[in-house]
C-alpha positions, -999 to 999 in steps of 0.1 A, spaced: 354 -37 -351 361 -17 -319 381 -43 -299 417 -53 -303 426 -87 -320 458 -101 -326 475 -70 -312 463 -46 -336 435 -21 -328 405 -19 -352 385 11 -361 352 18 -340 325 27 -368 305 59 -358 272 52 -360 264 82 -390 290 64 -415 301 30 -416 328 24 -441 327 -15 -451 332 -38 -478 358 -22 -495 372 -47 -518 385 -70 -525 377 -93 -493 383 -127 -482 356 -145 -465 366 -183 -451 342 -206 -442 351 -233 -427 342 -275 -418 358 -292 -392 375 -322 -397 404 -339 -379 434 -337 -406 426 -305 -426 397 -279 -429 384 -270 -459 371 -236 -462 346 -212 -477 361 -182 -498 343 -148 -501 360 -122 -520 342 -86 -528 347 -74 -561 322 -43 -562 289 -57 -566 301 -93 -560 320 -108 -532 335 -143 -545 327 -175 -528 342 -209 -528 332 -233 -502 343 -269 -504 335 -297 -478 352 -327 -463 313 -339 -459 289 -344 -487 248 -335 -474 251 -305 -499 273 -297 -531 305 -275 -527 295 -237 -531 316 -212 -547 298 -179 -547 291 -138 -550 274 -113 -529 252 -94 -549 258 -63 -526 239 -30 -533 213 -45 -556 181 -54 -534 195 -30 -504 209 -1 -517 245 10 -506 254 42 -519 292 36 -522 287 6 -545 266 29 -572 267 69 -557 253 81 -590 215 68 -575 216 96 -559 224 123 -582 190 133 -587 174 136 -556 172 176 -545 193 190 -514 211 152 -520 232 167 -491 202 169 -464 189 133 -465 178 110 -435 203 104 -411 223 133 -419 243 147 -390 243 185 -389 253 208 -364 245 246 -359 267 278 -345 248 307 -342 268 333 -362 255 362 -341 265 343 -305 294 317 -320 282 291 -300 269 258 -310 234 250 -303 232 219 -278 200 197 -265 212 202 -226 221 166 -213 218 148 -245 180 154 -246 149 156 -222 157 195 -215 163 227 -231 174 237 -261 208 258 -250 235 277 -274 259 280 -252 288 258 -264 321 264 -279 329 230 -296 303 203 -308 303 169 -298 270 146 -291 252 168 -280 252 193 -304 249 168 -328 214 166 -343 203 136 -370 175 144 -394 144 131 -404 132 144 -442 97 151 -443 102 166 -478 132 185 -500 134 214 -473 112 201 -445 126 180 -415 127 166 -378 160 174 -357 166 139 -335 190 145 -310 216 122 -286 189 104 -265 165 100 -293 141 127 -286 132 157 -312 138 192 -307 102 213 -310 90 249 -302 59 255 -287 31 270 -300 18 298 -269 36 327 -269 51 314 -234 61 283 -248 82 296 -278 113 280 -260 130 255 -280 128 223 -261 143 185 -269 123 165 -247 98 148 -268 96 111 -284 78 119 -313 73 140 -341 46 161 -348 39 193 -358 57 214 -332 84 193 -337 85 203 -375 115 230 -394 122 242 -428 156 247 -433 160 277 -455 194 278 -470 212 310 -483 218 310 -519 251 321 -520 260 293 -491 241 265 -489 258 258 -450 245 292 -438 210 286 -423 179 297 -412 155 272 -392 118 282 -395 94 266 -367 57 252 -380 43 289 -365 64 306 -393 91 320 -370 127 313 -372 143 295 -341 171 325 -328 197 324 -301 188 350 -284 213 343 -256 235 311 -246 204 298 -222 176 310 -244 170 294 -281 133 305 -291 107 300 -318 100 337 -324 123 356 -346 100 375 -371 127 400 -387 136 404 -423 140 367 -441 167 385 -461 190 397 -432 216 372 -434 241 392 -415 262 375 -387 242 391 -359 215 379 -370 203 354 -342 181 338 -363 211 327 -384 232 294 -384 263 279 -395 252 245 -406 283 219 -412 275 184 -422 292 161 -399 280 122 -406 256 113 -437 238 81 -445 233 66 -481 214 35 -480 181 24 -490 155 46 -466 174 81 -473 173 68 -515 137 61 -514 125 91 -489 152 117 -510 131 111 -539 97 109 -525 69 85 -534 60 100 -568 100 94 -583 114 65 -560 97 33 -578 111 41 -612 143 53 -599 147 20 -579 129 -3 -600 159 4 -628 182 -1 -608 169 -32 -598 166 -40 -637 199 -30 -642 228 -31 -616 220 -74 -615 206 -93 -644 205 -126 -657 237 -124 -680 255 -117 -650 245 -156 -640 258 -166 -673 290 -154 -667 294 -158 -633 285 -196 -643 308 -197 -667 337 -187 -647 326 -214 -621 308 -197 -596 283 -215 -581 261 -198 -560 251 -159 -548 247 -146 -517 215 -125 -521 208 -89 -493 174 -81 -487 156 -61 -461 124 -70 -436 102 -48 -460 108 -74 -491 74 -91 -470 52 -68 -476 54 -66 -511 40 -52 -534 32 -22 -508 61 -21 -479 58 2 -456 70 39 -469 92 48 -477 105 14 -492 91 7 -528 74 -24 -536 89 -51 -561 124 -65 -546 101 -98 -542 99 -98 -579 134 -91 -583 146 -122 -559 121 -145 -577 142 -138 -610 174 -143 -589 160 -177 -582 150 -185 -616 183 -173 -634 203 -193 -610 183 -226 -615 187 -220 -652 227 -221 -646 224 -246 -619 237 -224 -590 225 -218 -553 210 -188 -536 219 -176 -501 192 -150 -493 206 -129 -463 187 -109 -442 212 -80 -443 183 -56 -427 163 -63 -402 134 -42 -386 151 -12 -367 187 -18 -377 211 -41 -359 242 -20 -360 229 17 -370 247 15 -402 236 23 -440 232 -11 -453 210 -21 -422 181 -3 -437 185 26 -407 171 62 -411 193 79 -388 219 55 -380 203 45 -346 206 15 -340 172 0 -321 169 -39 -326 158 -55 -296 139 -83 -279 110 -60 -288 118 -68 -326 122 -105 -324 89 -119 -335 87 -97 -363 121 -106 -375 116 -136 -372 79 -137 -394 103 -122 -425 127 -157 -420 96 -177 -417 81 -157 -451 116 -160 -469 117 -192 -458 82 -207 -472 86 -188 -503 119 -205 -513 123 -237 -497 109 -258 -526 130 -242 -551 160 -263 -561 184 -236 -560 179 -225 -522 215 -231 -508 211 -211 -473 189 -185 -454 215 -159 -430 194 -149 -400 212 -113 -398 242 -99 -410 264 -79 -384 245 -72 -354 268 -49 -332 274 -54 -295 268 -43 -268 235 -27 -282 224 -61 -298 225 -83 -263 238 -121 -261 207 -132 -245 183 -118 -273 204 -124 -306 203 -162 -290 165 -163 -284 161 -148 -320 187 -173 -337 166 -203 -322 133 -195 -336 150 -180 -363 163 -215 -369 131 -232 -364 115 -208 -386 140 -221 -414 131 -259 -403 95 -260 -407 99 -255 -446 136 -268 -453 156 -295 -437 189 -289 -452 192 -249 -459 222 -238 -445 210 -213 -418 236 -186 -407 244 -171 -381 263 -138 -378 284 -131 -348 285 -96 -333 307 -66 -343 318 -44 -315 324 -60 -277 312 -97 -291 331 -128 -288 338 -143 -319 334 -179 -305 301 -169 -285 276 -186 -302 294 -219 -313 278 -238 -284 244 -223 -297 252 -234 -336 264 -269 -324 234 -271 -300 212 -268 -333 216 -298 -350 230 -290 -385 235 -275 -413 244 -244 -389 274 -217 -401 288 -191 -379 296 -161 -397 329 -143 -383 341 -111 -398 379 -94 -394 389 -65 -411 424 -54 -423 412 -19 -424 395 11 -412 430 13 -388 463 34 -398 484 1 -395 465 -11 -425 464 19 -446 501 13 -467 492 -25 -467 499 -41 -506 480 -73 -511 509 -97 -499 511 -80 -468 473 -86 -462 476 -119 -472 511 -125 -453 489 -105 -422 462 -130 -425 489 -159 -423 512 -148 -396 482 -129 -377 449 -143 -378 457 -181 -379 450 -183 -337 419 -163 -344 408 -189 -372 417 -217 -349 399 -207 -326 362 -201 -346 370 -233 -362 370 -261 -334 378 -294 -351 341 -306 -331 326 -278 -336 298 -261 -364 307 -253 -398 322 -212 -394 318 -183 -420 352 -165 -416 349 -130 -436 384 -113 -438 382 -81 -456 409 -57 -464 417 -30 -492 415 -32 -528 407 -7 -559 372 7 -563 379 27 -593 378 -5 -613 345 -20 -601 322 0 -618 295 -8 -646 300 4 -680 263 17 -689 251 -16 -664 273 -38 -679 305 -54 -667 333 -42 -691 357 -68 -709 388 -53 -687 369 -60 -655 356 -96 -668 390 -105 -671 402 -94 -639 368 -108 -621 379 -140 -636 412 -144 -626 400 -135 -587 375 -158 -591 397 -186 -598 422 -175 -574 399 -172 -542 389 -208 -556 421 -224 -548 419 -211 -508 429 -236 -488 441 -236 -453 457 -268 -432 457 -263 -393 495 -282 -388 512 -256 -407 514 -219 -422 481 -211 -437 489 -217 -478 470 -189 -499 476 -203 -540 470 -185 -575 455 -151 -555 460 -135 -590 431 -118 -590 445 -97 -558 477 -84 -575 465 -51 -587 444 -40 -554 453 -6 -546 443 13 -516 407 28 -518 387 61 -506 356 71 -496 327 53 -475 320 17 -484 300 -9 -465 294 -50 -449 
């Protein structure tokens, strides 16, 4: 989150790996009302995060709900094993590398961040030294570096000089990296001329080396420590690591697999009543998105649709990534975990809400259409999230009158209470979705469930006041904190009877959230919570 709330620091997600929606959550969202507010529950368990949302109001039935996370946009901690196939699995998009010339034991460095040089003059790597890659093929790739420019050699025998001052990629601006057999991390970079880049001193890095390709010595200048710093695993670097001949089978089972409709079926039977549904802008352009995404998601959300009307449940189809990522991170659809959403970006956006929006609107099981999920200040500006949630909205309203249309507030340096003037300024049927997080902090990491839960009572009940003003919009409070990942796996893509059980007893016990503003919050029958345990490894929002 970046920002301090209720005393405790939160952790500042770097932009290469952004650990999130490690389970199981809570997410609150809730109606005002003068004598007691009755509240949405989310609550992740793996590939679903539990729902229930009750209202004091009756224009639309009480929801109680599932995110279907990692299913139409891939996140590589919810299923890793998507992965396994794709060669040099290590060196996808929007991995962070960084180089040390063994023969000089300095670490390359684009001079400035970028728009200069290419130096190796430093002792210790940081940003600058930091380059993000673009995959061209298994062993073929762009080097983007702090400012956003690529590194490139020149082609005359004057310009051999490694530069980084270029915005796009092209040929000069294209490396093999030729990995040594014995270690993988010890490099050699060969420039499109068929050269190797070499240090030959701290102020000189050239395109020119033509030695012996089997001199891996260390003072050989054309020879590099590589260590991977920051990696990416989200739907881009899947599709792109296994190129366009393997991607639309390798995707196109998991899209048969990870959700189908039995999963309604039960999730019916255990009283849920609705999903909350990902996607990404390219699920518009189907059947042929725009590479390296693979066409047929559209199909996929037309069956969510039909299973959920066959088990009378809603659908909330969130647009969890937008065109040039809203917060840098995995799930957001990023190749290199830059984060580029803009003003620029807003009519396109836009035209995927108006397209999800006309496509749906008639079905019956439509519940609600979120505009963006966790756009991240400052990068993602007040003024142009505002512009984009209006005709966002009146995308929505030209096809549905009574869609729920969400609004996420911003991670990072936003206000949490920012855009309830905006929601209550648009007439109805407008939620406010606020996420906390009882993680990513050392003060969380020996939390048991009852202390999260006891944390969320003693600590966040201001912070809940306060996005829930008794005349104000309806809020989506999402509190996340810790649970056990080890048991949220598919048995062979099916839910195993050990997990069903303990799916339906946090099901029920998310059900019975309730929260009354003249007292202590009262959490009931969180059963389902009892046997979190602490959890590793990268996860995601």
């Amino acid at each position: 989150m970046g920002q301090k709330r209720m005393g405790i620091s939160t952790h500042q997600y770097p932009s290469f790996a952004f650990p999130y929606k490690i389970l199981p959550n809570l997410f609150v969202l809730s109606t005002p009302a003068q004598s007691m507010k009755q509240l949405v529950a989310f609550g992740f368990w793996s590939w679903l995060f539990c729902v229930a949302i009750t209202k004091s109001f009756g224009q639309n039935p009480p929801y109680k709900a599932v995110n279907l996370g990692g299913w139409l946009v891939v996140e590589g901690w919810m299923k890793p094993s998507l992965f396994d196939a794709i060669p040099n699995k290590d060196l996808l998009d929007g991995t962070q590398v960084q180089l040390k010339s063994t023969s000089l034991n300095m670490y390359l460095s684009a001079e400035n961040g970028g728009g200069s040089d290419l130096v190796a003059n430093r002792p210790t790597a940081s940003g600058w030294e930091t380059f993000r890659l673009w995959r061209i093929n298994e062993s073929t790739f762009n080097f983007r570096v702090y400012n956003k420019d690529f590194i490139g050699v020149g082609s005359s025998d004057q310009g051999k000089r490694a530069f980084a001052r270029t915005t796009e990629a092209g040929e000069d601006e294209t490396f093999v990296i030729v990995r040594n057999n014995e270690n993988p991390l010890r490099v050699r970079i060969r420039c499109s001329n068929g050269l190797y880049l070499q240090a030959v001193s701290g102020d000189s890095v050239r395109g020119d080396y033509g030695g012996s390709a089997d001199d891996w010595s260390d003072q050989n200048p054309s020879v590099f420590q590589m260590s991977i710093v920051g990696t990416l695993q989200g739907e881009y670097q899947l599709t792109n690591g296994y190129g366009p001949d393997k991607a639309p089978s390798a995707v196109k089972n998991h899209w048969d697999t990870y959700i189908i409709a039995d999963d309604f079926r039960f999730m019916s039977e255990n009283g849920l009543t609705a999903v909350r549904i990902p996607v990404g802008w390219w699920i518009m352009h189907n059947p042929d998105p725009p590479k390296p995404f693979v066409g047929g998601s559209l199909q996929a959300l037309d069956n969510a649709f039909t299973w959920a009307e066959e088990y009378k449940m809603k659908v909330i189809v969130d647009l969890h990534a937008p065109p040039a990522s809203q917060n840098g991170f995995e799930h957001s659809g990023s190749r290199d975990g830059f984060q580029e959403w803009g003003a620029s970006h807003i009519t396109q956006t836009v035209a995927v809400i108006e397209f999800l929006a006309q496509r749906y609107a008639n079905r019956p099981s439509l519940g609600g259409i979120q505009l963006m999920n966790e756009p991240f200040a400052p990068a993602v500006t007040f003024d142009d999230l505002s512009n984009y949630y209006r005709a966002g909205y009146d995308a929505v309203r030209k096809y549905s009158s009574s869609a729920y249309v969400i609004l996420s507030s911003r991670l990072g340096a936003g206000d949490d209470r920012e855009f309830l003037p905006l929601a209550h300024a648009l007439s109805h049927s407008v939620v406010i979705d606020v996420h906390y997080y009882n993680m990513f902090s050392d003060y969380f990491s020996t939390f048991s469930p009852k202390d999260n839960i006891d944390f969320i009572y003693d600590k966040r009940a201001k912070a809940l006041q306060q996005v829930t003003p008794a005349d104000g919009p309806l809020s989506l409070v999402v509190i996340l904190f810790v649970g056990d990942h080890s048991t949220c796996e598919k048995e062979n893509g099916r839910v195993s009877g050990q997990l069903k059980t303990q799916r339906r007893k946090t099901i029920k016990g998310l059900g019975r959230l309730r929260w009354r503003f003249t007292g202590r919050p009262r959490l009931d029958g969180l059963t389902g919570l009892t046997n979190a345990r602490r959890i590793t490894g990268v996860s995601s929002g």
